[in-house]
N, C-alpha and C positions, 0 to 999 in steps of 0.2 A: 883893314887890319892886315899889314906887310912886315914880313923879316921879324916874328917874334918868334923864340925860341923857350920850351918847356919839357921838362920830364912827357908829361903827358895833358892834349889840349894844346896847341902850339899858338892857338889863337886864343881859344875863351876855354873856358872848365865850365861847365854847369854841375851842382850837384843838387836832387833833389830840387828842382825847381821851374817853372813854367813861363820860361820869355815864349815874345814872339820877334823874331829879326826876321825886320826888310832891308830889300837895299843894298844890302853890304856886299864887300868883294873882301875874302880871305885870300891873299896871292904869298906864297913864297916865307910862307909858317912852314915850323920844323918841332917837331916831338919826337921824343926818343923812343919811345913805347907807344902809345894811343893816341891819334888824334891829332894829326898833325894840322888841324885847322881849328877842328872844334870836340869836346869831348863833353857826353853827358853821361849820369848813371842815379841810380837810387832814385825812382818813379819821377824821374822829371817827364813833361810833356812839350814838346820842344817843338815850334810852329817855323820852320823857314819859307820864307816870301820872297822871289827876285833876289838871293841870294848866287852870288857866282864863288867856285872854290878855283882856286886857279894855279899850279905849279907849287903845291904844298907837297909836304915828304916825313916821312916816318923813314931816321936812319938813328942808325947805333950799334952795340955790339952785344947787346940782350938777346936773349932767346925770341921773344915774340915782338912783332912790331905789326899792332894791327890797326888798320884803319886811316889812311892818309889823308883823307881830307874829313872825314868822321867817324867819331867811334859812338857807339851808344850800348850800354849796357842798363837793363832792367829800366827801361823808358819808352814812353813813345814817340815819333818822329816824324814829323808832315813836312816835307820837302816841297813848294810848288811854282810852279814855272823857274826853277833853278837849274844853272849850270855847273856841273862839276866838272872841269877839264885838266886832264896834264899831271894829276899829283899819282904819288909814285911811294909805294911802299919798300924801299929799299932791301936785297938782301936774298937768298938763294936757302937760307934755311928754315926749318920745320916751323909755322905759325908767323909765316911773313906774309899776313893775307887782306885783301881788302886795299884795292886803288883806290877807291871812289870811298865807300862806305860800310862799314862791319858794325851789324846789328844782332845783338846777343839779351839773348830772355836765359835765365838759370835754368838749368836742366830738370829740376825738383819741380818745376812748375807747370800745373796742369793745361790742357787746353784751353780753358777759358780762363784763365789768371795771365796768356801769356800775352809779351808787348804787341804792340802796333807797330811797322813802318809804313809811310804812306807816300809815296811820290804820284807827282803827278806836273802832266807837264814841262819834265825833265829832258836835259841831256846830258848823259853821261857818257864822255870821250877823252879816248886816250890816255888811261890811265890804266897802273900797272903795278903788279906786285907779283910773289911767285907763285901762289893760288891766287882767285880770285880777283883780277884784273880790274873789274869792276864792283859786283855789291857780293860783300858774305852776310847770307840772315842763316841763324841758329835758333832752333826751337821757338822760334816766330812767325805773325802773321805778316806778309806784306801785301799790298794791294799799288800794283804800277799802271798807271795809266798815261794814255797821250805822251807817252816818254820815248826817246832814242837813244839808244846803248850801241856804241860804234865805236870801232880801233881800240878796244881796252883790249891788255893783254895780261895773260898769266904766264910768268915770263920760264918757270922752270916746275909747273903743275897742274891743276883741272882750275878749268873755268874762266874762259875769257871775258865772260858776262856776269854771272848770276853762278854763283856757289849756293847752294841752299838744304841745310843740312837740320832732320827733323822738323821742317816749317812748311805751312802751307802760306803759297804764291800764288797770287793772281795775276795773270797780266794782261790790261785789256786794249785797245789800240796801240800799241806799242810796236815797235820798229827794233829789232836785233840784229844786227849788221856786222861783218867783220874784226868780229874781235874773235882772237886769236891765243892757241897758246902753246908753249915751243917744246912742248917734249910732243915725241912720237905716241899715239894711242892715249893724248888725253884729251879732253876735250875744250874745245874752245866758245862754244856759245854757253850753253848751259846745264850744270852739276848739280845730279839731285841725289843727295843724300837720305833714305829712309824719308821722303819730301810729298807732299802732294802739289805740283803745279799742273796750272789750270791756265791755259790758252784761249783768249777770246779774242778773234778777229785781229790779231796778232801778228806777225811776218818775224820767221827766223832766214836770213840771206846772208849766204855767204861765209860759213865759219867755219874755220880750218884748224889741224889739229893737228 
């Protein structure tokens, strides 16, 4: 799925609804707002298999622009053995967040009402935006395993990896490497917000701020 362009979803829109997608390569999709690859919301449960996202982009001149290769709101989301590389949330102002992925549970909802993300098996590189260079989860669970998170960058605020705000994180063999973010005194690997994350046999290397 190449060079399609949408409000929001640049490749596919889910709403309220439970594929599973193998196989595919999303390269060089553009959404204005959300999702510049792929966008789901309203209890979908959304299975990705051998999915590659590849040089996708969130541009425009809206106030928020989140999520460049996915957005997801009020869903849950299993990523596995996927690559996310290169996509790019364009843009230096307030809610331009999420290279790779921006996952959002509604604030009103309790701990155990709240979504799922699940990767595993990932890599996620080289990707950028002004928070969150990598993944933003909001009042969510995620559980990362077997995954590598490397060169994303937050190009002018916190978190060159892992933004994670009111959510508890797990991350269990996992690789944190080099990602990076370019104001003085923010941080480049990982932002926790009011967050519980939880480190298992894990490695954070090399992140600079």
């Amino acid at each position: 799925i190449a060079n399609v362009k949408h409000l929001e979803g640049g490749g596919i829109y889910i709403n309220g609804s439970n594929p599973t997608i193998k196989n595919v390569v999303f390269t060089a999709n553009d959404a204005e707002k959300k999702g510049g690859a792929l966008f789901l919301q309203d209890g979908s449960d959304v299975i990705l298999e051998n999915v590659t996202f590849d040089g996708n982009l969130i541009q425009s001149d809206f106030d928020e622009k989140k999520g460049a290769a996915v957005y997801s709101h009020n869903s849950d989301l299993s990523l596995v053995n996927c690559a996310i590389k290169g996509n790019w949330a364009v843009g230096s102002i307030e809610g331009t967040i999420g290279g790779s992925v921006y996952f959002i549970s509604d604030d009103n909802l309790s701990d155990d009402n709240r979504f799922d993300l699940t990767i595993d098996g990932a890599t996620i590189q080289g990707n950028q935006a002004k928070d969150a260079g990598g993944i933003y989860i909001h009042n969510s669970n995620a559980t990362i395993t077997n995954t590598v998170i490397s060169g994303n960058v937050a190009l002018s605020g916190n978190a060159g990896a892992i933004y994670s705000k009111n959510s508890t994180v797990e991350i269990i063999h996992s690789t944190i490497t080099g990602n990076m973010c370019g104001l003085e005194g923010c941080t480049g690997a990982i932002y926790s917000e009011g967050s519980d994350i939880i480190l298992i046999n894990s490695m954070i290397i090399f992140f600079c701020s």
